[in-house]
ROVEXNU-902131 format. One record per residue (C-alpha): residue number from 1; chain; y, x, z. Coordinates in nm, 2 decimals, decimal comma, always signed. Example, Ala and Ser with C-alpha at 12.3 -4.5 7.8 and 13.67 -1.06 7.14 Angstrom:
// ROVEXNU-902131
- seq mol Y X Z
- 1 A -0,45 +1,23 +0,78
- 2 A -0,11 +1,37 +0,71
//
This chain:
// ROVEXNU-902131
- seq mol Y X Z
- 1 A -0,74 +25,07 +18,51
- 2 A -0,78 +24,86 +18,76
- 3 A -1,04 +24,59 +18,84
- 4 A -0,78 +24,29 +18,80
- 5 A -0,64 +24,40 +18,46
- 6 A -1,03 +24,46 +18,33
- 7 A -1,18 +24,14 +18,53
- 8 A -0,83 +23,95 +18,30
- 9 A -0,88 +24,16 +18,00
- 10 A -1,28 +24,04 +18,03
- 11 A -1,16 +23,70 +18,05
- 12 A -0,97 +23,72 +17,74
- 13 A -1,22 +23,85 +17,56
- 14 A -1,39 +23,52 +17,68
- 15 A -1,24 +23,31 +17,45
- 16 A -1,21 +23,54 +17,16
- 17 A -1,40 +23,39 +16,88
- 18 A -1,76 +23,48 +16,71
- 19 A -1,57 +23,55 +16,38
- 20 A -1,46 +23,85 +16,55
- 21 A -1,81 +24,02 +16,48
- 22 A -1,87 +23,92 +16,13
- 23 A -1,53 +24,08 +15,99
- 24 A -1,56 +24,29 +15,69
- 25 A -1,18 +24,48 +15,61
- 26 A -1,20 +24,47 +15,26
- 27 A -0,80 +24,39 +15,23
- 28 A -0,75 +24,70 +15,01
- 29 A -0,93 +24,54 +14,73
- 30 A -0,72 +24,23 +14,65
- 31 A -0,89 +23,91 +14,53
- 32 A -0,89 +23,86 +14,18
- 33 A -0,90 +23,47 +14,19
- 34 A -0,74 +23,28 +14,46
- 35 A -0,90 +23,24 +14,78
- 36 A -1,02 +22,92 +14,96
- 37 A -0,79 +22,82 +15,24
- 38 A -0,89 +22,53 +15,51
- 39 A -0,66 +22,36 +15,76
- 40 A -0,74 +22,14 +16,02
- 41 A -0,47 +21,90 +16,15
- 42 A -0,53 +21,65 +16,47
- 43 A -0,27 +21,41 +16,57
- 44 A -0,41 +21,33 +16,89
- 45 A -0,28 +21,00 +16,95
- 46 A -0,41 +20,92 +16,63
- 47 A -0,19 +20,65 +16,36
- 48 A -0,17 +20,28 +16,39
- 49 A -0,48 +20,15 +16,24
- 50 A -0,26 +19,83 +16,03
- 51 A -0,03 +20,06 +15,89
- 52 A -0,22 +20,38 +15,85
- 53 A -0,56 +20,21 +15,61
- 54 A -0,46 +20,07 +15,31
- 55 A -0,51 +19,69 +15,33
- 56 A -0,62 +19,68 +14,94
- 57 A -0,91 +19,95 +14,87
- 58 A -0,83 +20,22 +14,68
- 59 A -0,45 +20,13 +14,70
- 60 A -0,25 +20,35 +14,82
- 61 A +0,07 +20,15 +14,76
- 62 A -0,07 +19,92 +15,01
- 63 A -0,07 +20,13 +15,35
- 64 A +0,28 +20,13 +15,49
- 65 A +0,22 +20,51 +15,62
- 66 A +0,09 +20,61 +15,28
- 67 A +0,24 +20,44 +15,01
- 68 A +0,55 +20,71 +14,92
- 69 A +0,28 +21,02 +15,02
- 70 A +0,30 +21,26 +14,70
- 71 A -0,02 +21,43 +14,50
- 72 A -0,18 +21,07 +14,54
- 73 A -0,44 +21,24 +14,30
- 74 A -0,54 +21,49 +14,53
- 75 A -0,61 +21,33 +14,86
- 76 A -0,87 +21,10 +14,98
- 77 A -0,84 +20,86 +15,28
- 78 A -1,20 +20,81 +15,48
- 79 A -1,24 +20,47 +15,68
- 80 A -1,52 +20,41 +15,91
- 81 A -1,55 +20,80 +16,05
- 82 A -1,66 +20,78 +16,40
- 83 A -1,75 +21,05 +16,69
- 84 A -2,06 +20,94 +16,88
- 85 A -2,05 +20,98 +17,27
- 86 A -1,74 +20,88 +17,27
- 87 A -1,70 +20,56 +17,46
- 88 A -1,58 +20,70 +17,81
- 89 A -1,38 +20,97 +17,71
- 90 A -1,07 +20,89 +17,65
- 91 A -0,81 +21,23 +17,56
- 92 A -1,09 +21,47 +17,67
- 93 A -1,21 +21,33 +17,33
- 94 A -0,96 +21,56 +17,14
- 95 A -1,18 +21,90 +17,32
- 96 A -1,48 +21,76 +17,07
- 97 A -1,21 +21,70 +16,77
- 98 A -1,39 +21,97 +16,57
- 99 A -1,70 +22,02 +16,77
- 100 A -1,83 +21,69 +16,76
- 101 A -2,01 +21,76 +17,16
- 102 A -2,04 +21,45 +17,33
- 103 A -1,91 +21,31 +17,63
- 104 A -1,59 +21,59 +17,70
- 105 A -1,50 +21,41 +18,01
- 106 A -1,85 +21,49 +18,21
- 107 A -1,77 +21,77 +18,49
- 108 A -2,05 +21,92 +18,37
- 109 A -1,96 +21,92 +18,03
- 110 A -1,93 +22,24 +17,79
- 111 A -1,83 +22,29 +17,43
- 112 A -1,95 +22,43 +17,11
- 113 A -1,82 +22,66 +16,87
- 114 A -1,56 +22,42 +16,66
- 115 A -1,57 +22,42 +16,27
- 116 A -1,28 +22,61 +16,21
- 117 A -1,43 +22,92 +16,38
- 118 A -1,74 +22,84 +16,18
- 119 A -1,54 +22,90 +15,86
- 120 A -1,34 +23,17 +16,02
- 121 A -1,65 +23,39 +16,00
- 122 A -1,72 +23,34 +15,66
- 123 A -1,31 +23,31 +15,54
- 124 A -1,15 +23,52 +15,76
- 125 A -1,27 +23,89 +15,72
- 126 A -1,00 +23,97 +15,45
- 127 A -0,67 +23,90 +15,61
- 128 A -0,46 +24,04 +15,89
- 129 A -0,51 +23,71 +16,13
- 130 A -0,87 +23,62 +16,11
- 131 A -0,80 +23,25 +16,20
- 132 A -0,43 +23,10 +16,36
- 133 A -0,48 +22,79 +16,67
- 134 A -0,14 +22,65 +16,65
- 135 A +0,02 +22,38 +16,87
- 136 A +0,29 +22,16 +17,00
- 137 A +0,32 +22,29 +17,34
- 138 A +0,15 +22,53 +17,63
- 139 A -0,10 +22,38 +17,76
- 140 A -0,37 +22,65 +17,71
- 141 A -0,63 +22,50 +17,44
- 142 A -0,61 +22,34 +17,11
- 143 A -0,86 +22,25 +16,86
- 144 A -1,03 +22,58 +16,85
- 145 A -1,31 +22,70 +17,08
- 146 A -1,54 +22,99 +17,04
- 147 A -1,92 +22,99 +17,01
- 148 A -1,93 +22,98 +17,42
- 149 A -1,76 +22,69 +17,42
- 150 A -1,46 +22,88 +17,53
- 151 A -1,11 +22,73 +17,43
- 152 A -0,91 +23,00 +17,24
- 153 A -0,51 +22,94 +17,35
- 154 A -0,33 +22,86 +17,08
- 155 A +0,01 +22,95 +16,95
- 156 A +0,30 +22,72 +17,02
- 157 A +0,67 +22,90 +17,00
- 158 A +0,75 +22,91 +16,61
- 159 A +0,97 +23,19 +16,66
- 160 A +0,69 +23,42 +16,86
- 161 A +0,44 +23,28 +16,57
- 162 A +0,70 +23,36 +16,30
- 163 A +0,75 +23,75 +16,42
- 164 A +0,40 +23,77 +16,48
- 165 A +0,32 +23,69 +16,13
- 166 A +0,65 +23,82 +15,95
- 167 A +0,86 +24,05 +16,22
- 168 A +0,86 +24,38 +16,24
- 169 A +0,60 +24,52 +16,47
- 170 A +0,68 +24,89 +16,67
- 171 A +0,36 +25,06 +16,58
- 172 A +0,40 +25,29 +16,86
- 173 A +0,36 +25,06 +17,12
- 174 A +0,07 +24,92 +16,91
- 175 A -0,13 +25,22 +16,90
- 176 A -0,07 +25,25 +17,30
- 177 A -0,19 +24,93 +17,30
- 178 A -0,46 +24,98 +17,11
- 179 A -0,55 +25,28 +17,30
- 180 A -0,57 +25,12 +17,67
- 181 A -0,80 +24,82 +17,48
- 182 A -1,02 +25,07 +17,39
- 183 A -1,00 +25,24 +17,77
- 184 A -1,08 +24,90 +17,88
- 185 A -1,39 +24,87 +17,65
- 186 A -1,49 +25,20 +17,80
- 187 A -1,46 +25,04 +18,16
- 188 A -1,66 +24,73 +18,05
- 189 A -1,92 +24,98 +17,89
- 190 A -1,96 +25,18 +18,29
- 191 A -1,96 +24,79 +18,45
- 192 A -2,23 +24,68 +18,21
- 193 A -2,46 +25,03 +18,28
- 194 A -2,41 +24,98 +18,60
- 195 A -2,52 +24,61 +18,66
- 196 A -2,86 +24,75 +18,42
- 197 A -2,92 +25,04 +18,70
- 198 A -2,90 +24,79 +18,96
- 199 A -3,11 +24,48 +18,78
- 200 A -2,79 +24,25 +18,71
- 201 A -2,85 +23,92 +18,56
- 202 A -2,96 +23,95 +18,25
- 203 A -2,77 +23,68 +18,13
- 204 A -2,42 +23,88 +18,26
- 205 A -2,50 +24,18 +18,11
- 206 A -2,55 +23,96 +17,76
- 207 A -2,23 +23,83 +17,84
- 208 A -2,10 +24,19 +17,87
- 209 A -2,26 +24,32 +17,55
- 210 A -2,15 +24,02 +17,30
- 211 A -1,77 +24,06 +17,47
- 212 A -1,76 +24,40 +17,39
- 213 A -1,88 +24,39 +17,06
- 214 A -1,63 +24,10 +16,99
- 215 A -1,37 +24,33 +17,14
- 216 A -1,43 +24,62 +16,93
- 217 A -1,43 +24,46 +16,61
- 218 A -1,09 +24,33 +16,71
- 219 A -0,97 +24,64 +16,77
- 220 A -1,11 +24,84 +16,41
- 221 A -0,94 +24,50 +16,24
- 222 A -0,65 +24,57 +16,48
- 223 A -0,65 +24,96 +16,36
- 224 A -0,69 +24,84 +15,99
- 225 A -0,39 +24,63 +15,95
- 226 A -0,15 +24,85 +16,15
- 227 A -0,13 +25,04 +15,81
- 228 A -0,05 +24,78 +15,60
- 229 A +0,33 +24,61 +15,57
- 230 A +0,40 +24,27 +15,69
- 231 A +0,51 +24,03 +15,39
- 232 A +0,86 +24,02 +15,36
- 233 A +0,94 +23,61 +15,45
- 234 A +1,27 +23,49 +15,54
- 235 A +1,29 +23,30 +15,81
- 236 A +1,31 +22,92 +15,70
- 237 A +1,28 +22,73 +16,02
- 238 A +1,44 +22,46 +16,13
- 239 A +1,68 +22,48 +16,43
- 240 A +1,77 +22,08 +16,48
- 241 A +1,78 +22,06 +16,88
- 242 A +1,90 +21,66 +16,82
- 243 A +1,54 +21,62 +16,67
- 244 A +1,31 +21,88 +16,84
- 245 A +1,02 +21,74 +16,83
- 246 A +1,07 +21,66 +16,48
- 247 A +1,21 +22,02 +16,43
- 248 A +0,84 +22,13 +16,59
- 249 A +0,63 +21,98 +16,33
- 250 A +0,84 +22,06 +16,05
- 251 A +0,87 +22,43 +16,17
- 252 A +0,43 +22,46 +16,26
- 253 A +0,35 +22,31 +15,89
- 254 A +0,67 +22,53 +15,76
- 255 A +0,49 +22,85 +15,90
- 256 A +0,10 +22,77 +15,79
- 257 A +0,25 +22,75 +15,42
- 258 A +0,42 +23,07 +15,48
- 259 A +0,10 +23,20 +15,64
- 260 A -0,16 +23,07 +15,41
- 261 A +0,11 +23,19 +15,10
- 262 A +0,13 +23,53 +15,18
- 263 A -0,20 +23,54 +15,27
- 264 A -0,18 +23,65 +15,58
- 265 A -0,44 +23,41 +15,71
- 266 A -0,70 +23,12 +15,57
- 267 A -0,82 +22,93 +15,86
- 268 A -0,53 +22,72 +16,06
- 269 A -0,59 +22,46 +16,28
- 270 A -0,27 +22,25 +16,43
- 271 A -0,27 +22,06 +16,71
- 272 A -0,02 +21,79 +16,75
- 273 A -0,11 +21,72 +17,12
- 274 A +0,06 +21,47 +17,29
- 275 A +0,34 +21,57 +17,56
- 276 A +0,49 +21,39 +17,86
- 277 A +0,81 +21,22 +17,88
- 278 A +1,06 +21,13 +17,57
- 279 A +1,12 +21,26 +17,19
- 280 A +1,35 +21,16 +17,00
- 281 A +1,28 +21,11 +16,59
- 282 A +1,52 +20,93 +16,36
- 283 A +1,54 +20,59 +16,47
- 284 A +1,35 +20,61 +16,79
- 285 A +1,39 +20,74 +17,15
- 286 A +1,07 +20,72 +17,38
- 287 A +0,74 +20,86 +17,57
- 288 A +0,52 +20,93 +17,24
- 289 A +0,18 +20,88 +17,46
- 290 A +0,37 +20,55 +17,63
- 291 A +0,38 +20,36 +17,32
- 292 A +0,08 +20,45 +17,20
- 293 A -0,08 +20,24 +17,48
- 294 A +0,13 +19,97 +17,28
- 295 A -0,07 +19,68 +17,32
- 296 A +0,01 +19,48 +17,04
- 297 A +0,36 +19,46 +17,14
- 298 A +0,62 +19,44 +16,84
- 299 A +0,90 +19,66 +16,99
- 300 A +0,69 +19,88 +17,14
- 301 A +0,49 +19,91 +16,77
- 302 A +0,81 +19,97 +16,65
- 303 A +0,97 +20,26 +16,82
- 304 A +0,57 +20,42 +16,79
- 305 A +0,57 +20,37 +16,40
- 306 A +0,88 +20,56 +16,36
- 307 A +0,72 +20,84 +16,54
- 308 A +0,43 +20,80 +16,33
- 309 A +0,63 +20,77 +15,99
- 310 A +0,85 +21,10 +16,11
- 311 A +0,52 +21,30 +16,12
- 312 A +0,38 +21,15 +15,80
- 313 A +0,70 +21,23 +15,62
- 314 A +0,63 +21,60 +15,73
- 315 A +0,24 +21,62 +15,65
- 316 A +0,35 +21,48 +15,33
- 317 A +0,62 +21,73 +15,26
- 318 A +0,36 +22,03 +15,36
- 319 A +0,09 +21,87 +15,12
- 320 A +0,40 +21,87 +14,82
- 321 A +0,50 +22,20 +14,93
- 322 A +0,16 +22,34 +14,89
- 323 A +0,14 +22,16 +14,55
- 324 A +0,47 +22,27 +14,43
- 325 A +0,35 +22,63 +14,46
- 326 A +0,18 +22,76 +14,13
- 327 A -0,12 +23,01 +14,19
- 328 A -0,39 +23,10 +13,97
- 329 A -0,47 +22,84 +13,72
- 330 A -0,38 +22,56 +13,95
- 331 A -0,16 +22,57 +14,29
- 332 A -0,20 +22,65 +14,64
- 333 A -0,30 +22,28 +14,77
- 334 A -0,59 +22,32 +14,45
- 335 A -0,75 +22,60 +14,66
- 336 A -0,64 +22,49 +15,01
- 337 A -0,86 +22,22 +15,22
- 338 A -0,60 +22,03 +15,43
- 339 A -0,78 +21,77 +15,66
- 340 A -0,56 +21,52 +15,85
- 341 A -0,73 +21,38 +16,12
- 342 A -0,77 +21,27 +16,46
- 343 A -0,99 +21,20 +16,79
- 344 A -0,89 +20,86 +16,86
- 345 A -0,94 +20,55 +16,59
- 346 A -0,70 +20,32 +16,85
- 347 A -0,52 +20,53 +17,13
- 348 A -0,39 +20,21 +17,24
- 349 A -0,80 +20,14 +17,36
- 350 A -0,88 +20,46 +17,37
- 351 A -1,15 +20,40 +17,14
- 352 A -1,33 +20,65 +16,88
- 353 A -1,41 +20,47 +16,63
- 354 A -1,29 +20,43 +16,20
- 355 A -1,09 +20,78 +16,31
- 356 A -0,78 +20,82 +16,06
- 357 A -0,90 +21,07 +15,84
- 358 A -0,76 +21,28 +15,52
- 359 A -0,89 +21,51 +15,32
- 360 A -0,63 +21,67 +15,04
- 361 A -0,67 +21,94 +14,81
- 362 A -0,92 +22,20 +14,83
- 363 A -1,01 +22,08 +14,43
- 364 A -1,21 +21,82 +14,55
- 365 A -1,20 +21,55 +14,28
- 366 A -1,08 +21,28 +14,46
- 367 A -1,15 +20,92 +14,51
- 368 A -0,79 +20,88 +14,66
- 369 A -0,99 +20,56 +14,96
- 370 A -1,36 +20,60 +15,06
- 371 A -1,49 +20,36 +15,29
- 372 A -1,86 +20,42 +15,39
- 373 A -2,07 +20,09 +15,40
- 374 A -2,20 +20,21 +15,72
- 375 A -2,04 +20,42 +16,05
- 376 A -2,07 +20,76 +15,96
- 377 A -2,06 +21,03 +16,24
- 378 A -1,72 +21,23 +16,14
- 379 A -1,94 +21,54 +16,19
- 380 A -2,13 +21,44 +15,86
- 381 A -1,80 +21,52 +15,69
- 382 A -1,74 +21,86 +15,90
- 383 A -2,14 +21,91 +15,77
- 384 A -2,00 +21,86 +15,42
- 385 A -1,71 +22,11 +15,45
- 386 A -1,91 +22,38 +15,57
- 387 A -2,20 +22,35 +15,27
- 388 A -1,88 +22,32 +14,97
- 389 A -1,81 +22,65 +15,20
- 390 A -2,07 +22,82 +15,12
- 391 A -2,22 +22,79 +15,43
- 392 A -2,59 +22,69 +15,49
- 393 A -2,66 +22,49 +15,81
- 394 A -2,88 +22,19 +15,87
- 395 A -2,67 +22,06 +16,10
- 396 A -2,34 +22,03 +16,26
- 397 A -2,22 +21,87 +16,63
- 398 A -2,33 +21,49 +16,59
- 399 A -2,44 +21,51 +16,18
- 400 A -2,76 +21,37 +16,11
- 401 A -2,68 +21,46 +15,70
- 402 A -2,45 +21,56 +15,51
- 403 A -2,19 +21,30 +15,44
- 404 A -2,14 +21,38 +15,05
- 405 A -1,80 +21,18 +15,00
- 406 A -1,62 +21,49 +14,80
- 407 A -1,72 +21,60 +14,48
- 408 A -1,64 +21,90 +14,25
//
């Protein structure tokens, strides 16, 4: 092999994720009660504060994004979430969506491992696809970054994401595939002796040892689930080229019920990043990221909400979906975290403050509005999630406590 594929392969392995080393393959023992499921969801241009809040507290009926959302009962709307560092960043702020790392703009600037990989080490052992970054479009990170800081690509083609969760796979080539990984490994093995015999940088040569041992534990997980079936899904996407960007959202929530149903995964994050020049919703034609820098102009706050009530109707439909399907004693949204979120509180100012924020399911009792009396870093709800996880840390990103807004 030769030193450009390994020196490409060793930048891949780069951005693999921590959760890599923590996976256990117990999949031949099925869970006997249903397992926990989390999602993360950032619309990075965030929702129209006025229409997304509800103007009377704790009514629903009052927000004119929210009042026809379904399984009121199992959702909760946060006010007065911030991210602190913020000020200057403007949409570099969406890199510290679930990392909560402060100024993202700063050329020197480097990231942290984000929540969902967090939970991916703890959730993700079991199933086939440890974790799944999806996204709009290709612009070659997401929400998801590794515990170097490292953006992980996400997925954006549904039809690619849809084979690769549901199509059939020619195991042949896997194993070959599989095979020259492991040649690769070998290679990375000789390159890291070799810096040791010659008094490398010891720093390298850690980088070298916790790549390979991410790599090899993808490829045993990789091993393990090439004997085990796909689920058998068919193939439910939508195909509306008048509405594609509509079609997109529909098709990215379509395929994380899919996933998280079969159980072929339990950690999903879904970036809804914004993209240059015009969609078209029902009812609207225009540059989404345009009229989000509306400035309090009616016409222009009218084509935007349109995009904004398009992509509620969709999050709303996933949240019924996920509710409409019976498992265990409850349904899939009962044992499914679904946080709706974003990295701007006005995109119009590009400011990061009272960040729209949902949290639905998960079997959270739910106090359907929450408005802290004070600004609360967001990441004292990510510091939340992670302890009704099952996950002891003192501390996450910008926390200084936990935020204790869901109960049980």
């Amino acid at each position: 092999m030769n030193n450009t594929t390994r020196r490409d392969f060793l930048k891949f392995g780069a951005a693999l994720p921590l959760a890599m080393h923590s996976l256990n393959l117990r999949a031949a023992t099925k869970t006997k009660s249903p397992p926990r499921r989390i999602m993360f969801i950032c619309n990075s241009l965030g929702f129209y504060k006025p229409y997304f809040f509800p103007k009377a507290r704790g009514d629903l009926s009052s927000s004119p994004y929210l009042k026809d959302i379904g399984a009121k009962d199992k959702l909760t709307v946060f006010e007065n979430l911030y991210h602190p560092g913020m000020e200057t960043s403007n949409h570099d702020s969406e890199k510290s969506f679930l990392t909560g790392v402060p100024k993202p703009e700063a050329p020197n600037f480097v990231n942290s491992i984000s929540l969902d990989q967090v939970l991916a080490q703890e959730m993700g052992g079991e199933t086939r696809f440890p974790f799944l970054p999806l996204s709009i479009y290709d612009r070659g990170w997401g929400c998801s970054w590794n515990n170097r800081g490292v953006a992980i690509p996400p997925l954006h083609d549904e039809t690619q994401i849809f084979n690769k969760l549901f199509g059939e796979e020619d195991l042949t080539a896997k194993r070959t595939q599989i095979e020259n990984d492991q040649h690769v490994v070998t290679c990375l093995y000789r390159d890291m002796e070799q810096m040791k015999r010659h008094g490398g940088d010891t720093s390298k040569i850690d980088s070298y040892r916790n790549v390979i041992a991410e790599l090899e534990n993808q490829l045993e997980h990789e091993a393990f689930w090439l004997k085990t079936e796909k689920p058998a899904v068919p193939n439910t996407l939508s195909e509306d080229s008048e509405f594609a960007f509509s079609a997109k959202i529909k098709n990215m929530l379509e395929l994380s019920k899919l996933a998280f149903q079969t159980d072929s995964t339990r950690v999903i994050t879904f970036s809804m990043d914004w993209i240059y020049g015009a969609i078209k919703v029902p009812g609207a034609t225009g540059g989404w990221h345009t009229l989000s820098h509306h400035g309090g102009k009616q016409d222009l706050l009218e084509s935007l909400s349109r995009i904004e009530i398009d992509i509620i109707k969709h999050l709303n439909q996933f949240l019924t979906d996920l509710d409409n399907i019976k498992e265990g004693d409850g349904t899939l949204l009962d044992h499914t975290t679904v946080v709706i979120g974003s990295n701007f509180g006005d995109a119009s100012n590009h400011t990061c403050n009272n960040l729209p924020t949902i949290v639905a399911g998960g079997g959270y009792r739910h106090q359907i509005h929450t408005v802290p009396q004070q600004p609360m870093p967001l990441c004292n709800l990510w510091l939340e999630l992670l302890h009704k996880h099952n996950i002891d840390v003192g501390n996450f990103g910008s926390s200084d406590r936990s935020a204790k807004l869901l109960s049980v």
